[in-house]
Structures are given as structure tokens and as C-alpha cells.
C-alpha positions in Angstrom: 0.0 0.0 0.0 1.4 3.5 -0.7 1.3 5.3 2.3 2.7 9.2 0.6 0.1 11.7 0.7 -1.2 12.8 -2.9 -1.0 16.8 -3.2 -1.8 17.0 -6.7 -5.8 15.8 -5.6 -7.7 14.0 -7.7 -10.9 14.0 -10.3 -13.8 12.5 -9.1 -14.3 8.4 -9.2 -10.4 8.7 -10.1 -8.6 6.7 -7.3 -5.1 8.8 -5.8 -2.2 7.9 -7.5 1.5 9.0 -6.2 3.7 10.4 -9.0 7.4 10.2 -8.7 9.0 12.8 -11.0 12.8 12.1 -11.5 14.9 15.4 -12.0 17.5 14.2 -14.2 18.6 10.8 -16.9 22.4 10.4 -16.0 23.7 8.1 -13.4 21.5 8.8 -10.6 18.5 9.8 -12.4 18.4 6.2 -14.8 19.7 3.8 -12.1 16.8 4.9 -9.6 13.9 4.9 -12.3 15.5 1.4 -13.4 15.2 0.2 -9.6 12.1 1.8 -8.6 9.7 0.4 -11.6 11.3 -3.4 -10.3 11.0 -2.6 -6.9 7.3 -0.7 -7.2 6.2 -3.8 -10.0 3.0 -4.3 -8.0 1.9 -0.6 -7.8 2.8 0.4 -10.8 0.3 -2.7 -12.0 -2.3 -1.0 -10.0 -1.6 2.5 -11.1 -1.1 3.3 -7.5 2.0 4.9 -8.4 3.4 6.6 -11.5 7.4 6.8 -12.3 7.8 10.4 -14.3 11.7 11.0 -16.1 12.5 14.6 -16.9 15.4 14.3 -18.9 17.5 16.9 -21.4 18.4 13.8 -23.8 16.7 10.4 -24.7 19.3 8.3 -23.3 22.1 8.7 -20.6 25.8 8.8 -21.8 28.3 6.2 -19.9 31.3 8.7 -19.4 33.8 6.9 -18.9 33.7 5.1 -22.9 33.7 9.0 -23.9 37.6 9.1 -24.4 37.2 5.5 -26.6 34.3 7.3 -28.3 36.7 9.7 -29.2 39.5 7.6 -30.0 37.5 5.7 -32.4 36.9 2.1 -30.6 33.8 2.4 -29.8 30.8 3.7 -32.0 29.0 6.9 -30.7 25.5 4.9 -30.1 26.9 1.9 -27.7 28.4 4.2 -25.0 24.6 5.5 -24.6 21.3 3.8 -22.9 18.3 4.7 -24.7 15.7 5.7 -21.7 12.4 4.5 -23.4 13.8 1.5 -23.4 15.5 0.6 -20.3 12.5 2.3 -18.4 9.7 0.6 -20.3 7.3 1.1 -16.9 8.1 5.1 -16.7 6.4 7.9 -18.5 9.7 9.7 -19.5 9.6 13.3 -21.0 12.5 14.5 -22.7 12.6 18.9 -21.9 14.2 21.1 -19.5 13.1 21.3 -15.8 13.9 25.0 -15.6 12.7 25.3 -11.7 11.3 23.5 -8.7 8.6 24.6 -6.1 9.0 21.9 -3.7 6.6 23.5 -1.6 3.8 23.1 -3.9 5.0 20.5 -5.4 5.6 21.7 -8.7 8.6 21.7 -11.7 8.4 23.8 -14.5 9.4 22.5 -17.4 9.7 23.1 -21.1 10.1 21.0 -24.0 11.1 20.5 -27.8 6.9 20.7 -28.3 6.6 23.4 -25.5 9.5 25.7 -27.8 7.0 25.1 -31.0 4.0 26.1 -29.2 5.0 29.2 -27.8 3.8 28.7 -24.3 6.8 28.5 -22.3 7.1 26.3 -19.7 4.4 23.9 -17.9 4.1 23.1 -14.3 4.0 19.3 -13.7 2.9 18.4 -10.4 4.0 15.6 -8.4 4.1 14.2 -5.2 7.9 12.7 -4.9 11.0 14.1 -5.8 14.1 13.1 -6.9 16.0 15.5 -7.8 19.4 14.5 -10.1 20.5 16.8 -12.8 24.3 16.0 -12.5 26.9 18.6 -13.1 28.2 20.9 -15.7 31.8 22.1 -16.5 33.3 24.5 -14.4 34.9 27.4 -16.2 36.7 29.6 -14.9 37.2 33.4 -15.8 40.0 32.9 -18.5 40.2 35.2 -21.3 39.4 33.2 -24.4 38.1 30.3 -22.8 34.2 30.8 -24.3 35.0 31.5 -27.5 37.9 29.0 -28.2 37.4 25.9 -25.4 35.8 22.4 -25.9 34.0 20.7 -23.3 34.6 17.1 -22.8 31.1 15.9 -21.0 28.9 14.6 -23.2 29.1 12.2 -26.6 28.5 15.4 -28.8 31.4 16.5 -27.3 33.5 13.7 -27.9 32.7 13.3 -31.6 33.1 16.4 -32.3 36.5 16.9 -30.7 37.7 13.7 -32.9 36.1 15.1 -35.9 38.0 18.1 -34.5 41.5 16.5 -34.2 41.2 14.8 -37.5 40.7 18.0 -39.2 43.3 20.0 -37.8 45.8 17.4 -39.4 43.9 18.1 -42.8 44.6 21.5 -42.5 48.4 21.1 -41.5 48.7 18.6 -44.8 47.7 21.0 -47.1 48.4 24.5 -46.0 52.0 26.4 -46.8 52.1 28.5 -44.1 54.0 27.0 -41.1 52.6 29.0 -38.5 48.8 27.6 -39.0 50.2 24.4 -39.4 51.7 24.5 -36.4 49.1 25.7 -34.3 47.0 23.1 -36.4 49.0 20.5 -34.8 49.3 21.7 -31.1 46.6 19.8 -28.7 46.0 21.4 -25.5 44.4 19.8 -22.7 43.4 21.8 -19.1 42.6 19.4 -16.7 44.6 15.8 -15.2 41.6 14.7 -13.9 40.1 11.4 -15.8 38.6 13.1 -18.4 41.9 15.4 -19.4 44.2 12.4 -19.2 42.2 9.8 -20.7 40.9 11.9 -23.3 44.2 13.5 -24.2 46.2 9.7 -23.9 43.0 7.9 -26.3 43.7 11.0 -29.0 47.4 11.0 -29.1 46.8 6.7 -29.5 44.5 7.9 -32.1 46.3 11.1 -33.7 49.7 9.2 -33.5 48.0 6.0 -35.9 46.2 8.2 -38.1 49.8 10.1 -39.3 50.7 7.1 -41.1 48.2 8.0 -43.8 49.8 11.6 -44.4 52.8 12.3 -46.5 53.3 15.5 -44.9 52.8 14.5 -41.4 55.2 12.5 -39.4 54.0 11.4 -35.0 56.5 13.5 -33.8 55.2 17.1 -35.5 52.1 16.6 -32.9 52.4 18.7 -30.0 50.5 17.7 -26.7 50.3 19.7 -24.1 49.1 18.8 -20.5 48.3 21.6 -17.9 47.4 20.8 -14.6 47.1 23.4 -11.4 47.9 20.9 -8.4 51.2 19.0 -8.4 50.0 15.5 -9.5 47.6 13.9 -12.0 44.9 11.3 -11.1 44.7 11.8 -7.7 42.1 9.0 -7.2 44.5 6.4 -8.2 47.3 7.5 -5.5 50.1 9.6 -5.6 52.8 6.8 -6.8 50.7 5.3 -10.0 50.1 9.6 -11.0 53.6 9.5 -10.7 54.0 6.2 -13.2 51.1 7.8 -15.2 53.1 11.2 -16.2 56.3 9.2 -16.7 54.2 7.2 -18.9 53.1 10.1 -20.8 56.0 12.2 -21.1 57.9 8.8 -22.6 55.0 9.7 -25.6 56.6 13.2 -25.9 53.4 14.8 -24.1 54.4 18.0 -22.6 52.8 17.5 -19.0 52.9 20.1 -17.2 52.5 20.5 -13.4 51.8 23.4 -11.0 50.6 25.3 -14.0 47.5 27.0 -15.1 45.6 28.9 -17.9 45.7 32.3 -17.9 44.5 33.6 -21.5 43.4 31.6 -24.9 42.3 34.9 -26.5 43.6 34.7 -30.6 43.9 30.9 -30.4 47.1 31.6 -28.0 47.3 29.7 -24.7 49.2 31.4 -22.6 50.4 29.3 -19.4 51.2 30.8 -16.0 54.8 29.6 -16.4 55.1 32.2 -18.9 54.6 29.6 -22.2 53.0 30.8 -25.1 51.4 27.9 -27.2 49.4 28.9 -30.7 46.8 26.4 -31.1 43.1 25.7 -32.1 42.2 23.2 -29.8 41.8 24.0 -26.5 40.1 21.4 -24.5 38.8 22.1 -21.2 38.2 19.2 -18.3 39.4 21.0 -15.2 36.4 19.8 -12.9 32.4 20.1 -12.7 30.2 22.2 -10.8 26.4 21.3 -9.8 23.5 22.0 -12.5 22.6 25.4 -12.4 18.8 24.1 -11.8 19.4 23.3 -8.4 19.7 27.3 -7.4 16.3 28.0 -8.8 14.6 25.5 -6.2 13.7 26.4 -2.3 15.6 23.5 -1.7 18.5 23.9 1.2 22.1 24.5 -0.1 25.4 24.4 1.0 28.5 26.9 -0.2 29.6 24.6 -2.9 26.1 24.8 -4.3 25.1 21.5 -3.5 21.9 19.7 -2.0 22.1 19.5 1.5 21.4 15.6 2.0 21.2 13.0 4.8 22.9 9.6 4.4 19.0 8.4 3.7 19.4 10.3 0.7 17.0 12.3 1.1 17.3 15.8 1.2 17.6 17.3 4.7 14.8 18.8 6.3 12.3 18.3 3.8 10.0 15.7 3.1 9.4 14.1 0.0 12.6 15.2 -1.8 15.6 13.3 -2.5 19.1 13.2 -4.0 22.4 12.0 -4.9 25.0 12.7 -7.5 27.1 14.9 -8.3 24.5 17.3 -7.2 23.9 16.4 -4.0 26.0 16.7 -0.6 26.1 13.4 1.2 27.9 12.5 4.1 30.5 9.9 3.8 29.9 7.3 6.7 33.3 5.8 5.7 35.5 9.0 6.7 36.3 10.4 10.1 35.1 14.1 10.3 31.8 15.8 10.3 32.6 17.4 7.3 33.4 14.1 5.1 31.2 13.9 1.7 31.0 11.0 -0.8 32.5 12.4 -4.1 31.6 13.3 -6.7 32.2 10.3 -8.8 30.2 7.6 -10.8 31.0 4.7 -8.4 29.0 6.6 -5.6 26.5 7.6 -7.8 25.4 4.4 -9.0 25.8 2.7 -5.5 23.8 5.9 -4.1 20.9 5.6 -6.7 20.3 1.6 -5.4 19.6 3.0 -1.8 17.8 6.3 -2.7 15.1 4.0 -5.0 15.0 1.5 -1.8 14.3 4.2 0.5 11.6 6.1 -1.5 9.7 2.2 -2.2 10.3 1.8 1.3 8.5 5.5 2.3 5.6 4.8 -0.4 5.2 1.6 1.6 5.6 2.4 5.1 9.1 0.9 5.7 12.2 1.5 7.8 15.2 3.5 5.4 18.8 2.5 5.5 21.8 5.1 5.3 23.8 5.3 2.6 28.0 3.8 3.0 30.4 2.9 0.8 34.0 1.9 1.1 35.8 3.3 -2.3 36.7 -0.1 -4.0 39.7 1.3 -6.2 39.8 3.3 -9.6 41.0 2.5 -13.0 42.0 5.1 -15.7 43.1 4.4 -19.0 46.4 5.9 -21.1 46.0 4.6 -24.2 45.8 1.6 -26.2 46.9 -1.3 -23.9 48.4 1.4 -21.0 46.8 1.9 -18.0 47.1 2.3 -14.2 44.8 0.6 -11.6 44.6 0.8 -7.8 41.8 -1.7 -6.5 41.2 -3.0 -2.7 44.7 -1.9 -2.5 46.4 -3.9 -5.3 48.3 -1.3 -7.5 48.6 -2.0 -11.2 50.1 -0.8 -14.1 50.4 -1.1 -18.0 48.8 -3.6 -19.4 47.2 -5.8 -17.0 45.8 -2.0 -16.0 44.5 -1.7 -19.1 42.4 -4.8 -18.8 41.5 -4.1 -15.4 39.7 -0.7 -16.9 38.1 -2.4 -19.7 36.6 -5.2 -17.2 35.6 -3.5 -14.8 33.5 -0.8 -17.0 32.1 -3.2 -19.4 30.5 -4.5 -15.8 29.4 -1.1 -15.1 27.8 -0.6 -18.2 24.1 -1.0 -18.2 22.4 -3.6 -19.7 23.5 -7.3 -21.1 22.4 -5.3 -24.7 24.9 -2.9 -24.5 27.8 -5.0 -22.5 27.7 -7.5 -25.7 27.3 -4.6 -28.3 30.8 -2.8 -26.6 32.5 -6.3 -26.3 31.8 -7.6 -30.0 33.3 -4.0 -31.0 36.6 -4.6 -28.9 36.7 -7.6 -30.5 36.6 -6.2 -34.2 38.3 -3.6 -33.0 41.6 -5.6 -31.9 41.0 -7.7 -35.0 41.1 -4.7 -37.8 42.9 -1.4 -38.1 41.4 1.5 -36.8 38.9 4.3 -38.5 40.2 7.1 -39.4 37.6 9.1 -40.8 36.0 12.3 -39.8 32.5 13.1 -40.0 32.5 16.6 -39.2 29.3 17.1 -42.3 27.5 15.5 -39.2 27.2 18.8 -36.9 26.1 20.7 -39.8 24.0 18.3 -42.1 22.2 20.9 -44.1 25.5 22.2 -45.2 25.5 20.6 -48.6 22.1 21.0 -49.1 22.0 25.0 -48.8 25.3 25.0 -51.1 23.0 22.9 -53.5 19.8 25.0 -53.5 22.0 28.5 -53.5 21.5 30.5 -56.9 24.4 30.6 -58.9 26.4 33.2 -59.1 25.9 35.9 -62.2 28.5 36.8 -64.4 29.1 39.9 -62.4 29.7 38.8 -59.2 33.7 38.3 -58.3 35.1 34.6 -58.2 34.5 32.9 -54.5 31.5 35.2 -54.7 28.6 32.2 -54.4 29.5 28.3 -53.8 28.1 26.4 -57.5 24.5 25.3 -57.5 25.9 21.7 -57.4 27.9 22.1 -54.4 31.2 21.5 -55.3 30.8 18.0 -55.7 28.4 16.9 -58.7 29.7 15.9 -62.1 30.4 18.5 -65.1 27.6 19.1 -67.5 28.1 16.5 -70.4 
């Protein structure tokens, strides 16, 4: 029996139904829908309860296959979980919640059909919260940084930098001028979290393949550059394998650089606090996240980081009926010695978090004692590379290869469904079997490119040459 109140009321001969709306469709927000509609089979049957998903995009994105996604070893579509159909029992909604009135019980939100309308956005009422938008890069003030940085957070992202990457060595093959070739062929990377090191290490693997198909271009011309703030890389892995890991990478010929930050990017020049000065045009930025700028537009509580203040029940503290976990929320780490210890920010809490959060809302609906939330780490892995790695699980520290494994197991456990664990594994196969793609597809971020070229009028004998692309787009076959 669900024992929550129903605020929203209800039409008359219509019996109350309890709807869960879930903020979010990353880690936290597609784990908890997936537990709750097993664990609330029965009422869900009954239409005592209904399971909404608010989510920005149709599917949530395993991170950490975005630098393979990059590199080429993995196709865009299998390092993503299409929501429809992993929450066949939900009602999900694919828009924007732009704000939350917990007190009444109300998100606004606005979608793709909301944007054609005109109307803005719609309240949708509901009687549970969970609340898991995730996080968003953090920038920082550096002069430049909007116009000329990359993200590295999502699968657009990802593509689009190796599209990126791909191009800049087209450019460097064919232009004369050896100052835009070699900014063409300098690669910076801010950031030696996991994201700037395995993103930057799966490229070079990638960059460094692809020269053999150009004349013009030998491995060595490519410039990487590292730049880190703190004094180490990969701090979650220990301070002697961050160690191993920038030996490793500076025996590539990666410029790692430590202790160091961006100060300017402004004319496609990164300029470095040590005083280096580095033309380039790519510029990719990874140097932490911050939470989703939603969660300041609730009258939920807060603390300085701009977090959700949250108990280890997960839910958040001092108010009923909301809960959270995440990157966005704030929960303490039972683990740690310390009052102010919090679980961070990281996909292994997030997906252990989202098991107890969906146990402890079931167990409210129904009346039920909750459990608090604790985790012991287990370890991380982070790849360098093709076949290089380093690995420091339940206190076993590993390197190279057997690393490299390590990483690839334990993810392809991680990854949701047996659907998308046999797609990824059938494409490491082939993958290890054939040579790599080297192909960019940057026509895809701009498909009505050739179209527009082909339906522009052509240009009249008066105009100057270069004035109007030709009505067949530069590609068709001369009239016969």
C-alpha cells in the first residue's frame, strides 16, 4: 500500500495515484527509475503509483567510454542507454526542468513541443521528488576560454573533438604557411583529472595511428600539451601510480605540465602561467564540474559549494518528499572520520547511491524503515592509451597492461544492460582484429551544409570569383 500523501488531488471516481517525478537521466536519475519500476512492480500494475523521467536527452551517456568514443573504438550509439527502453514502466519526458517549487509540489518545465507552441514552460505536479540533474563544467574566468574551449562531457562533445583533431591534421597537410600548421598541430588539454588524461592519452593513440596516412605529417610534428594546477595527476588512483602515469606520458613526448595554469586563450594563444606561449586551435577544457545550475532556482537547502544538502538516507535534509544523490547532492561519507566528510563526486557513488535512494523512496511509499547510505571506495582504474593503464583496486596497484584490462573489465561490468555489455564487447573484439577508422565526419554537426550549397543560386557573371558556392555544391559531375 502506498502510504505518501497525494498533493496533486484528484478527479472524481479517479482513485489517488502518487507520482514520482525524476529530476535528471544520467547516473542517478536512470539507475533509480530502473530500480524503482522493479522494486514498485505491483503498484505500478495498480496505477497506484506513476514513475515520471525529466530528462534533457533520450538516453544517458556512460562517461567513462567518452575518451574510446573519441579515440575511435567504440561507435557513438553503444556508450549511450536509450531511456524508453530501459524504463519501459516510466512515463519519461525528454525537456528542461527549468525550476522547482517543492513547496507546492511543482517543476516547471519546457520541451522541444513546448519551444513550438509558444507557451513556455508547464508546471508538472508531483508528489515525490528526486531530484538529479548531474553537473556541468566548471569554467573559470580565463580570457578566451568561451569562445575558443571544448568541453569534454557529453558524446557530442566527444565526436566532435575527434572530428576536430582529425581536421586540424587536414589543415596542417595542405596548408604552406608553417605558422597555422603549427598551431594546427598543437593539442591542449586543461585538466589531469580522468577526463583530461584519458581523453588527451585515447587522441594521441589515435592522432599518432592516423599520421601514417599523411605524406606531410610524421607522429613527432604533434604537439601535446598537459596543464594541470595541483602538483599530480589522477589523484584518485594514488600519488605513486600519478607518478607512473606522467612518466608514462611524457615517454610519448606529451608535454605534461604541473603546477601550472591557464591564464588567457584569447587569438587561439594559450598562454600558461609559467610564462609559455602555445598557438593552437584546440583547446580542451576538463578542469572539474560544478552542480547544475537548476538546483539554485529550487527552495531547496544548499550548501557553499552549491550542493543539496542531503542525509545519508538520501534524502534531502529537512524536507519531506525530496531526494538526491549525484554529483549534485552533498552526502555524508559514513566511511570518513570528520563531520565534514562527503562521498565524491564520482560515478561509483552515484550508481551505488541511486540503489539505496530508489530503496528508501519504495520503502516510504510503503511504510518501511530506510537505510543510510555507505560505501568503502573499491579502487579506480583510468586508461592511457591503447593497452596502458594504471589501476589501484582494494589496495592492489597495477600498471600497464594488466591496467588496461583491469579498466576495460571492470566498465564493461558497469555498463548498463546485457544489450549494450555484448554490443561494446563484440566492438573490442573487431576492433583488436582490424585497423582502426580514421575518418571524420564533421558534415555531421552541420547536415544541411550541402544541401544550402546545393539549392543556392548561382552566381551571375558579375559577381567576383568565390562570390557564391556552385548550384551543385562543389561536388556533382560536369555538364556533359
Amino acid at each position: 500500500m502506498v502510504k505518501a500523501a497525494n498533493t496533486r488531488g484528484t478527479t472524481s471516481g479517479t482513485p489517488p495515484r502518487t507520482r514520482v517525478l525524476v529530476v535528471g537521466g544520467g547516473y542517478v536519475g536512470m539507475y533509480t527509475a530502473l530500480r524503482l519500476q522493479r522494486m514498485l512492480r505491483p503498484e505500478l500494475a495498480r496505477e497506484d503509483v506513476e514513475i515520471v523521467v525529466a530528462a534533457t536527452d533520450p538516453y544517458m551517456t556512460y562517461q567513462p567510454f567518452l575518451p574510446e568514443a573519441a579515440a575511435g573504438s567504440l561507435s557513438p550509439r553503444h556508450v549511450v542507454v536509450p531511456l524508453r527502453r530501459v524504463l519501459d514502466r516510466c512515463r519519461i519526458v525528454i525537456g528542461e526542468v527549468r525550476s522547482v517549487d517543492h513547496a507546492k509540489r511543482t517543476a516547471m518545465l519546457t520541451t522541444l513541443a513546448t519551444d513550438e507552441e509558444g507557451t513556455g514552460a508547464v508546471a508538472l505536479a508531483y508528489d515525490e521528488l528526486v531530484i538529479a540533474p548531474g553537473s556541468v563544467s566548471r569554467t573559470l574566468p580565463v580570457p578566451g576560454l568561451a569562445d575558443h574551449g571544448i568541453g569534454f562531457k557529453t558524446v557530442e562533445e566527444a565526436i566532435g573533438l575527434r572530428n576536430h583533431v582529425i581536421e586540424q591534421m587536414d589543415i596542417a597537410s595542405s596548408t604552406r604557411d608553417p605558422a597555422i600548421r603549427d598551431a594546427a598541430l598543437t593539442f591542449v588539454f586543461v585538466g589531469g583529472g580522468y577526463a583530461g588524461v584519458e581523453a588527451l592519452a585515447e587522441l594521441e593513440d589515435m592522432a599518432r595511428y592516423t599520421a601514417r596516412y599523411y605524406r606531410t605529417i610524421r607522429p613527432e610534428d604533434l604537439k601535446w600539451i598537459l596543464v594541470e594546477a595541483s602538483d599530480r595527476i589522477l589523484p584518485e588512483v594514488g600519488e605513486a601510480l600519478g607518478r607512473y602515469a606522467v612518466r608514462e606520458l611524457r615517454a610519448r613526448n606529451i608535454d605534461v605540465r604541473l603546477g601550472t595554469r591557464l591564464e588567457s586563450c584569447e587569438g587561439r594563444v594559450a598562454r600558461l602561467s609559467d610564462g609559455s606561449r602555445f598557438p593552437t586551435r584546440t583547446l580542451v577544457w576538463t578542469a572539474g564540474v560544478r552542480p547544475a545550475p537548476l538546483l539554485a532556482a529550487t527552495d531547496l537547502p544548499l550548501d557553499a559549494r552549491g550542493r543539496l544538502v542531503c542525509t545519508a538516507r538520501l534524502s534531502v535534509d529537512g524536507t519531506e518528499h525530496a531526494w538526491a544523490a549525484g554529483d549534485a547532492a552533498a552526502v555524508p561519507d559514513l566511511t570518513a572520520s570528520g563531520p565534514d566528510a562527503y562521498c565524491a563526486p564520482n560515478a561509483q557513488h552515484a550508481v551505488r547511491q541511486a540503489a539505496v535512494l530508489a530503496g528508501n523512496l519504495a520503502a516510504s511509499l510503503r511504510g518501511e524503515p530506510l537505510r543510510e547510505y555507505a560505501h568503502r571506495n573499491a579502487g579506480s582504474v583510468a586508461s592511457l592509451g591503447l593497452h596502458k593503464g594504471v589501476a589501484h583496486v582494494y589496495g592492489r596497484k597495477l600498471k600497464g597492461y594488466p591496467a588496461w584490462l583491469m579498466h576495460r573489465a571492470y566498465h564493461l561490468s558497469r555498463v548498463p544492460t546485457l544489450n549494450r555489455k555484448a554490443r561494446v564487447l563484440a566492438e573490442w573484439t573487431l576492433s583488436g582484429l582490424f585497423k582502426r577508422e580514421i575518418v571524420s565526419l564533421g558534415s555531421l554537426e552541420h547536415p544541411r551544409a550541402e544541401f544550402e550549397r546545393a539549392a543556392a543560386p548561382p552566381p551571375s557573371p558579375a559577381d567576383p570569383p568565390g562570390a557564391s558556392p556552385p548550384a551543385d555544391g562543389g561536388g556533382g559531375a560536369p555538364d556533359r
